[in-house]
C-alpha positions in Angstrom: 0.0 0.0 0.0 1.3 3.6 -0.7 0.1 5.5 2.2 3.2 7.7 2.3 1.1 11.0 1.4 -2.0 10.2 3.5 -2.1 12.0 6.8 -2.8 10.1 10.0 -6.1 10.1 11.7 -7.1 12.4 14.7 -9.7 9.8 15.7 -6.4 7.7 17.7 -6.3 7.2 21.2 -3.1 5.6 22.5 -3.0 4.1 25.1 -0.2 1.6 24.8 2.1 1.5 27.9 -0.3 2.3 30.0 -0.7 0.2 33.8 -3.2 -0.7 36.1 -5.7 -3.7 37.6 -7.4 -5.8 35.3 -10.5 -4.5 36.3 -13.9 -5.9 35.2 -17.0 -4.1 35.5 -20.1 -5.5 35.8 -22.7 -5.8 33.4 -25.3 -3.7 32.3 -28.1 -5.9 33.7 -26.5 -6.2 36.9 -24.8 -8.6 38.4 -22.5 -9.3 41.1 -18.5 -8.2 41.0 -16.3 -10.6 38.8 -13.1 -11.4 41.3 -9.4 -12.8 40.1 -11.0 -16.7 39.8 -13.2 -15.4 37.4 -10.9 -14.2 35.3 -8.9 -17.1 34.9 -11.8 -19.2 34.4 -13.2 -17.3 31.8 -9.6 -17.1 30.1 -9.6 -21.3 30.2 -13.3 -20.6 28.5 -11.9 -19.0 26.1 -8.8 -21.1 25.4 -10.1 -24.3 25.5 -14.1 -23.9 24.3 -13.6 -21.0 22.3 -16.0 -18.8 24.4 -15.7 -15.1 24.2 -15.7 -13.9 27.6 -16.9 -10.5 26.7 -20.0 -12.6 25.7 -20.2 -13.9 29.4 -19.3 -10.5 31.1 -21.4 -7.7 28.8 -24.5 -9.8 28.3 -25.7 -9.2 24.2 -23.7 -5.8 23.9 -20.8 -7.6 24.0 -18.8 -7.0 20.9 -19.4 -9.9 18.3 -16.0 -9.7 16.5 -13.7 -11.7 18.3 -11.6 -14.6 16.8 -11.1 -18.5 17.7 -7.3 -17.9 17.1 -4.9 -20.5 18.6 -3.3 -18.4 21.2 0.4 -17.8 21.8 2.2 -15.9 24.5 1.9 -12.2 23.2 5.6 -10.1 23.0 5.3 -6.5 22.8 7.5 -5.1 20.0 10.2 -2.2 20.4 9.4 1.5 20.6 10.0 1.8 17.2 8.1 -0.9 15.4 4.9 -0.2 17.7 5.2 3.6 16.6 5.5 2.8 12.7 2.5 0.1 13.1 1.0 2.8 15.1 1.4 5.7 12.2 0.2 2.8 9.8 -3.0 2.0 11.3 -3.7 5.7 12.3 -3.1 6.3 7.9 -5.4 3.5 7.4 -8.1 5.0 9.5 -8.0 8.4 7.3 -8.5 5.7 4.6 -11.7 4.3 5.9 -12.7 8.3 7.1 -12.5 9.5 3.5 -14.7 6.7 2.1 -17.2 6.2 4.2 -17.8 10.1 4.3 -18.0 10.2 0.5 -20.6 7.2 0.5 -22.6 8.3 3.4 -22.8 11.4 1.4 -23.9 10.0 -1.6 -26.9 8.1 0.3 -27.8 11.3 2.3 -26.4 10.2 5.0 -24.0 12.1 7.8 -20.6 9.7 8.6 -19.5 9.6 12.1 -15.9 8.2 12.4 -14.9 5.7 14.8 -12.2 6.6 17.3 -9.1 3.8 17.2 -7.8 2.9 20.8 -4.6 1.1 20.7 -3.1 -0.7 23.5 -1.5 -2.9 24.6 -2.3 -6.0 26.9 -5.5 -5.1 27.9 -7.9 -2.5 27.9 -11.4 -1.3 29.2 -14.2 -0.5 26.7 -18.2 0.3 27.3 -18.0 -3.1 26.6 -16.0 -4.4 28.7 -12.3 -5.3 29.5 -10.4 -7.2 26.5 -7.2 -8.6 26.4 -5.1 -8.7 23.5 -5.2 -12.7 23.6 -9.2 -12.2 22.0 -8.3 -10.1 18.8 -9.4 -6.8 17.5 -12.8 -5.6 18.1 -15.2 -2.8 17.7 -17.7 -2.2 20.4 -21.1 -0.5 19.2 -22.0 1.5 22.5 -18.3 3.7 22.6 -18.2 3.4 19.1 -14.4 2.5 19.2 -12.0 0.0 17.4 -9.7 -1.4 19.8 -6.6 -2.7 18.8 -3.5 -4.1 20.0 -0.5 -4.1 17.3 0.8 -7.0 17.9 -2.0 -9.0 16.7 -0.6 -8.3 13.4 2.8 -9.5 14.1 0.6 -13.1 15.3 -1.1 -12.8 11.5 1.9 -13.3 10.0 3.8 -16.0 12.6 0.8 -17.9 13.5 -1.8 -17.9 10.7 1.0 -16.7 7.5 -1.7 -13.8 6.3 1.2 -11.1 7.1 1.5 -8.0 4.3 0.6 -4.3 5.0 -3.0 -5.2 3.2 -3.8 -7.9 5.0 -3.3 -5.5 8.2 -5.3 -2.8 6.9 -8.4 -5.0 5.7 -8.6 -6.3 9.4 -8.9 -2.3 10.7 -11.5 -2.1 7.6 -13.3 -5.0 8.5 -14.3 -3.8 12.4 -14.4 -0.1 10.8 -17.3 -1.7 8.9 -19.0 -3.0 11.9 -18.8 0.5 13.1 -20.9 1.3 9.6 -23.3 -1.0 10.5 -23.9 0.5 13.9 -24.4 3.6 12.1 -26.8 2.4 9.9 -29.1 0.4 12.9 -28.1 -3.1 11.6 -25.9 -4.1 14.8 -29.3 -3.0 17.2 -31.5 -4.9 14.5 -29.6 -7.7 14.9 -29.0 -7.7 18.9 -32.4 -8.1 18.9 -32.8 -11.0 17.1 -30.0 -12.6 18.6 -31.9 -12.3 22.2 -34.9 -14.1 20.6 -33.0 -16.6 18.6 -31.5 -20.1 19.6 -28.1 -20.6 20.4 -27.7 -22.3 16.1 -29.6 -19.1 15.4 -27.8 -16.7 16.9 -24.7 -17.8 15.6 -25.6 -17.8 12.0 -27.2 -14.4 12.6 -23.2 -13.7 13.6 -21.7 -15.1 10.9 -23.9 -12.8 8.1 -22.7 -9.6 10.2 -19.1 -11.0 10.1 -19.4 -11.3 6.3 -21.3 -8.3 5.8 -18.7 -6.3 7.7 -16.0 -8.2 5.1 -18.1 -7.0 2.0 -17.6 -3.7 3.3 -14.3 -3.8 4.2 -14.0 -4.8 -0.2 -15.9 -1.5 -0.8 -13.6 0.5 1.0 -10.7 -1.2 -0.7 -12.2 -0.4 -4.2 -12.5 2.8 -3.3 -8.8 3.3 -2.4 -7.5 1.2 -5.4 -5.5 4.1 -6.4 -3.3 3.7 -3.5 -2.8 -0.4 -3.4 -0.2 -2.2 -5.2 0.6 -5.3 -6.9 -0.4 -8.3 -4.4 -2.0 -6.4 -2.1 -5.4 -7.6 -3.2 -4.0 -11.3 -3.1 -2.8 -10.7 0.2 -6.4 -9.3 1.7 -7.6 -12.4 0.0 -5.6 -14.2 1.8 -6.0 -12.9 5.3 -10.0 -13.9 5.1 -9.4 -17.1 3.9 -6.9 -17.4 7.2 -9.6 -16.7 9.3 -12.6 -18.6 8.7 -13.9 -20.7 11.3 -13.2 -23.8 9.9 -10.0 -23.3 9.6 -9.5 -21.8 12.5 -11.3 -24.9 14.3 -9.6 -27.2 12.6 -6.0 -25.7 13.5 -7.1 -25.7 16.9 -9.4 -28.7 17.8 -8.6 -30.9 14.9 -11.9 -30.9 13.5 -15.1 -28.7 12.7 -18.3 -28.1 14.1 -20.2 -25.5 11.7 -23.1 -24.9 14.0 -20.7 -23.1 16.3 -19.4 -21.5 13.3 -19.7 -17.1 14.5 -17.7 -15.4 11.7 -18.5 -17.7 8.9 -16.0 -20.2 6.5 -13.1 -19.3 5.1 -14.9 -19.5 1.6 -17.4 -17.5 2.4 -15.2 -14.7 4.1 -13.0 -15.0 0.6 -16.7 -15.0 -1.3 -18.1 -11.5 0.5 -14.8 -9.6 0.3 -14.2 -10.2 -2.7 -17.7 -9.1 -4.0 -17.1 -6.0 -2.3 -13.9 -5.4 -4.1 -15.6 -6.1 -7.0 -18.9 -4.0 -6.8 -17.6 -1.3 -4.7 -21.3 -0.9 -3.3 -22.5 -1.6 -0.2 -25.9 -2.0 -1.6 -24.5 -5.6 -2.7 -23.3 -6.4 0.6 -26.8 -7.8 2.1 -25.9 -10.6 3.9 -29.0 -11.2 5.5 -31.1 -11.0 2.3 
């Protein structure tokens, strides 16, 4: 990507380096407080059944973009590589600003850009508190994208989808759950999910997840003018990574598609690409 001449985004909050308890707060139906035990067993949870704590500890506001991605012991990076993926993503975001602003436009609309925390470790959202272990994620009630750097640097080692493309359509993909918050889908679909079975809910899940991919291929059509040769293979390449059968299969040996949240690797190949290739969102109806 040639992002030399874009300017970074205002909408960044760092808050890398920054200490303190890994507090939990309660959720918004009440409840009593989460203690230390807790933690740990909702960290086995998720290492071992693949269930999203954030799920378990923010009721159905929880954010629904996490990943079942076999975990590894997390190093930060140096100074200096965390402040050039830092200026990176912070360019990227300007990206996703210009285009949604030009489509929301175009549809009458008013865009509202995300803010992008990054940290590192853990952090507290209106959600609730993440750690890096679960993935980037976009919660719908701060209206922020959280991400920690180094899951880019786990891309490349521990599911080979590294490339500067591949980095930026995973900030595109939760910046298009932030469109669909904008545009009432994510509170349409909460709803349903409360209603819904458990092999309900998750498929209701798994067309959000695509639908936020088929965005995240109308934002790269839209920026064509600044991607290079490979970068499309490499996007390509990063959704096939992280379909859930593959990503079941590299961690439990086999697959179970009822518990399937984010959809197949096909299918998260099949909706990115059709957004690359329409460049219109009105194409990316999932739910249809």
């Amino acid at each position: 990507m040639r992002l030399d001449d874009e300017q970074q985004s205002s909408n960044v909050e760092d808050r890398r380096g920054q200490r303190g308890g890994f507090r939990v707060p309660m959720g918004r139906r009440g409840g009593g407080g989460i203690g230390l035990g807790t933690i740990v067993i909702l960290g086995v949870m998720w290492l071992v059944f693949g269930i999203n704590p954030l799920e378990i500890l923010g009721g159905n506001f929880a954010p629904q973009t996490q990943q079942q991605i076999p975990q590894t012991q997390q190093q930060p990076g140096t100074k200096a590589d965390n402040d050039e993926l830092g200026q990176f993503a912070s360019k990227v975001l300007t990206t996703t600003e210009r285009t949604w602003t030009k489509i929301f436009q175009q549809n009458g609309r008013t865009y509202e850009p995300p803010r992008m925390v990054l940290f590192s470790g853990f952090v507290q959202s209106a959600c609730g508190a993440a750690q890096s272990a679960m993935g980037p994620f976009y919660c719908p009630l701060d209206k922020k994208v959280y991400l920690d750097l180094s899951f880019f640097k786990d891309m490349q080692g521990r599911l080979g989808a590294g490339g500067d493309f591949a980095y930026a359509y995973v900030i595109a993909h939760e910046v298009g759950h932030h469109v669909q918050n904008l545009l009432g889908i994510a509170e349409k679909v909460t709803r349903a999910r409360q209603q819904a079975s458990q092999s309900e809910g998750n498929q209701l899940s798994v067309r959000m997840e695509l639908q936020a991919d088929c965005l995240a291929g109308v934002w790269a059509r839209d920026n064509k003018d600044i991607l290079e040769q490979g970068d499309i293979e490499e996007g390509l390449n990063a959704a096939n990574a992280i379909g859930d059968d593959r990503l079941q299969k590299q961690s439990q040996g086999y697959v179970v598609p009822d518990s399937f949240t984010h959809g197949s690797s096909a299918q998260r190949v099949q909706w990115f690409r059709r957004g690359i290739e329409t460049g219109d969102m009105r194409q990316c109806d999932t739910f249809g």
